[in-house]
N, C-alpha and C positions, 0 to 999 in steps of 0.2 A: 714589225709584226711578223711572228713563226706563222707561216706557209704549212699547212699542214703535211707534207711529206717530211717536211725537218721535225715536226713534233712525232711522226712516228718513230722518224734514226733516234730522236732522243728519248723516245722511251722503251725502243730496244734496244738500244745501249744499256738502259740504265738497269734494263732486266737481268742484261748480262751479269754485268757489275754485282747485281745481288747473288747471281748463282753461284757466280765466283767467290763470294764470300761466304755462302752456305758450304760450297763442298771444301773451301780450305777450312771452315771450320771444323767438320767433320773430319777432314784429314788430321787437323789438330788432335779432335778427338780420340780417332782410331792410335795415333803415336802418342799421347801420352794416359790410355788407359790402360795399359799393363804397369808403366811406370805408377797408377796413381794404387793398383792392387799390391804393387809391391811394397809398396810405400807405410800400404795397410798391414801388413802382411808384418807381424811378430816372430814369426817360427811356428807358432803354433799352431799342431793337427792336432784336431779330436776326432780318436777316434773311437768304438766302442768294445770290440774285440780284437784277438788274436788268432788265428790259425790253430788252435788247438784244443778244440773242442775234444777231438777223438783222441786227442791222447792220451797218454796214463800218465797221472801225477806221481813220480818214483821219490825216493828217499834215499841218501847215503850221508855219511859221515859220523861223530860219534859225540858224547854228550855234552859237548862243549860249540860245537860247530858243525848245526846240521846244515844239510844240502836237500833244497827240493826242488824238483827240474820236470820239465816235459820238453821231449822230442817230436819233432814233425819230421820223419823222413822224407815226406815228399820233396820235399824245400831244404834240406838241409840247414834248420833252424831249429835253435830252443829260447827258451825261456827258463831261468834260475832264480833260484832265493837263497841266498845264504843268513844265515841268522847263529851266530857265534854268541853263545849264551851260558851261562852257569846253569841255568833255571832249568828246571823238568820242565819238559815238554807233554804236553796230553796226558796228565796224571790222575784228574780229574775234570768232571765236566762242568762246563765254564769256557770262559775266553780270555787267551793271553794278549796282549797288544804289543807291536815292539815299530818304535819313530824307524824307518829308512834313512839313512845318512850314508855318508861317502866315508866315512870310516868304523860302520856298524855292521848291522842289516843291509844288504844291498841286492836291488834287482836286476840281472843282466839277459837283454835279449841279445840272441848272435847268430849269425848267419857264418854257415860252412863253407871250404869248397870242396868238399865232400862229405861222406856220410857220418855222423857221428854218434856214438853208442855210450851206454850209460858209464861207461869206465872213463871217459873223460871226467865227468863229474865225481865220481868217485874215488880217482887216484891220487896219496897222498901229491904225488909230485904232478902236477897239471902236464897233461901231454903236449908234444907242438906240434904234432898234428892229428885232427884236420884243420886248417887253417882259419882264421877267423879273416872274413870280408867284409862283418856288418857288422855293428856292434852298435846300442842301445843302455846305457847306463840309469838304473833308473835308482836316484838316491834322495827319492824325497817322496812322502807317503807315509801311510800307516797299515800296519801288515795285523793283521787277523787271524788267530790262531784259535779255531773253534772244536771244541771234543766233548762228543758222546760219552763218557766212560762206563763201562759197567764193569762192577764188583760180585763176584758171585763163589762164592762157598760148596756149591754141589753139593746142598745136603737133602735137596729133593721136594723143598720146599717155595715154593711161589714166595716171590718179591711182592711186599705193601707198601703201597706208599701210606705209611702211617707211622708214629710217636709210640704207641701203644706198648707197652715191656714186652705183652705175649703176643705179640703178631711178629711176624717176618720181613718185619719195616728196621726205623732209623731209631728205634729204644735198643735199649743194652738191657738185656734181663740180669746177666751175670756180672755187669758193671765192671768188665775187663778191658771198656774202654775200644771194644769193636761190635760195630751197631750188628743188631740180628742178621741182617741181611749178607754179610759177608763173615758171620763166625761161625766156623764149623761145630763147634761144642756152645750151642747158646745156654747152655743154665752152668756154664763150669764147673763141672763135675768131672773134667779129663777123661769122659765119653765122646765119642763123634756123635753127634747129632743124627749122621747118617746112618748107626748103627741105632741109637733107639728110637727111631720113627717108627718103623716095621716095615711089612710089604708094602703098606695104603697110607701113603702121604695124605690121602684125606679124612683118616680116622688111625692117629698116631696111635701109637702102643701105648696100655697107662698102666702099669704091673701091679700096681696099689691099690687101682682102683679105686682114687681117690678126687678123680677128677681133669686130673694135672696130667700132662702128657709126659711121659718118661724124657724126652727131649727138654723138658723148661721143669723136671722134679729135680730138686738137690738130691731126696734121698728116695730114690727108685721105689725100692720095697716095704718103706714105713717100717722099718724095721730100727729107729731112732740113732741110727748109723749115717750119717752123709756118706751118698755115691763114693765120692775122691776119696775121702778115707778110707774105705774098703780095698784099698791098693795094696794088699800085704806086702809083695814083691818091690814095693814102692818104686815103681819104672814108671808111673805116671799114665796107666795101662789100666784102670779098674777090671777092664771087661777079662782077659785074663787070667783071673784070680778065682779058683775054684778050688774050694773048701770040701766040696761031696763029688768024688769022683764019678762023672757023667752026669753030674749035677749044674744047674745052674751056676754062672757066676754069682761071686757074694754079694753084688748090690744089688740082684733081682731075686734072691733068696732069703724073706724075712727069717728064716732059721738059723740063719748064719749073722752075725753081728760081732764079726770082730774089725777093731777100730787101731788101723794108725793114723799117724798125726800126718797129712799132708798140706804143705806150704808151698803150694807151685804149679803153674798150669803147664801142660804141652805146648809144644809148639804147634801154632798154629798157620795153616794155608788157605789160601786162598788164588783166586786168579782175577786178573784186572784185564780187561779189553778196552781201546779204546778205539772212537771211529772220528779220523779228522779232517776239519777242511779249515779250506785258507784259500781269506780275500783281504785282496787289497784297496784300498781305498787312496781316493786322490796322488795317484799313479806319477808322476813325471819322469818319463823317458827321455835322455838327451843325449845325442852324436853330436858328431864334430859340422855338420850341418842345419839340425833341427832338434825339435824335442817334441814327444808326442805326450800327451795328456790323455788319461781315464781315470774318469771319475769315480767307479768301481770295477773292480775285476776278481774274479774268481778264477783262481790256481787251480784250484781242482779238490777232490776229497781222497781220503787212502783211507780205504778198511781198515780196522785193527791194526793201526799203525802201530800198537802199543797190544804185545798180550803176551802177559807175562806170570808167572806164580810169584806169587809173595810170600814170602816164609816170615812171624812175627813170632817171638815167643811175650804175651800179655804179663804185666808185672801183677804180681799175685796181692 
């Protein structure tokens, strides 16, 4: 029979025995939970942004191989986009889409060890220095190419959004094949639109008084001559052509009605602006270490990345 002093050694013993097996387990624990998050651990970080909020999204290169890049000076780091393309870029508004791949489109972030300026990006022969210490290849994604564009004629008239022939929308009154909105001579008549509106774009000039605003009348003065034809000098110039010295030009002088044959419009301009951004989608950045993952990212946007005059002569 246990003596009750021995049943206490044996049940502080036995306490022992369990503590000891609680804290090596614990010790177990503490030595293999880094192993078991490594273990977890893929490579992948997500994360949401980059450092460059405040930068300026810049552009170089030329229509085959453009370049778009933002600098952080603070850190001596950027972010690039190359996209080597045939395509126009921001020519209209819409959205271009182009795959990332390791031998297409490709996104590189990189870190400096010093400071680096937009001439690295931009010069045919890549500079070797400032050195590259970090580097980020991002070759898989889809890249986003989104533009505002606007087409605009200067002829003093407000843009509609409307079908309509006689509004200053997306009908072609003169059927030359460039919608009102961006034709300088909308009734083709080889008049600038901006010369027969008058002072008040909102009570155009009508010389016929017929209803019809000198701008969308084929023949100004109802004088049963069309404007274009009134071209004597035929330079493609109606306005010009003056028959009564200090008189009126002939298309706005029903007393005058002489008629050549014209077959052929001016040339016509206009000017295109466009305003664009660029986002990326399902991002995979990868070094020689890890790969980082974003699921959207916005490059940034560049004003009138695009503004340019277009010269078109309309087939008659």
């Amino acid at each position: 029979m246990i003596t009750t002093p021995i049943l206490k050694k044996c049940v502080t013993l036995y306490c022992y025995l369990i503590q000891d097996y609680i804290n090596m387990r614990t010790r177990l624990l503490l030595i293999f939970l880094p192993v078991l998050f490594l273990g977890c651990n893929d490579g992948d970080i997500i994360v949401t942004n980059f450092d460059f909020q405040d930068a300026q999204l810049q552009q170089c290169g030329d229509a085959t191989n453009s370049v778009f890049f933002k600098i952080n000076p603070q850190v001596n780091e950027s972010i690039s986009l190359i996209i080597p393309t045939t395509q126009e870029l921001f020519i209209e508004s819409g959205t271009q889409s182009f795959n990332l791949s390791s031998t297409g489109s490709i996104v590189n972030y990189r870190g400096f060890d010093d400071s680096v300026s937009s001439s690295y990006f931009c010069n045919p022969i890549p500079p070797t220095s400032p050195g590259v210490i970090l580097e980020y290849i991002g070759a898989s994604g889809m890249v986003r190419l989104i533009s505002e564009t606007t087409l605009d004629d200067f002829d003093g008239i407000d843009f509609v959004s409307s079908d309509e022939l006689l509004q200053e929308g997306f009908g072609d009154f003169d059927g030359d094949g460039i919608p009102n909105y961006h034709d300088f001579d909308d009734d083709g008549d080889n008049v600038l639109t901006s010369q027969e509106i008058g002072d008040d774009p909102l009570n155009p000039r009508d010389t016929d008084l017929d209803g019809i605003p000198d701008y969308l009348d084929p023949d100004d003065d109802n004088d049963g001559v069309l404007t274009i034809n009134e071209d004597i000098d035929q330079n493609l110039n109606p306005a010009n052509d003056i028959a009564t010295p200090g008189g009126l030009p002939n298309y706005l002088d029903p007393e005058v009605a002489i008629s050549v044959v014209i077959e052929a419009y001016k040339e016509h301009v206009y000017n295109r602006t466009s305003d664009g951004t660029i986002i990326i989608d399902n991002l995979v950045l990868v070094s020689t270490q890890e790969q980082i993952i974003i699921e959207t990212y916005s490059l940034g946007i560049i004003e009138q990345i695009r503004n340019e005059t277009i010269l078109v002569t309309p087939e008659f």
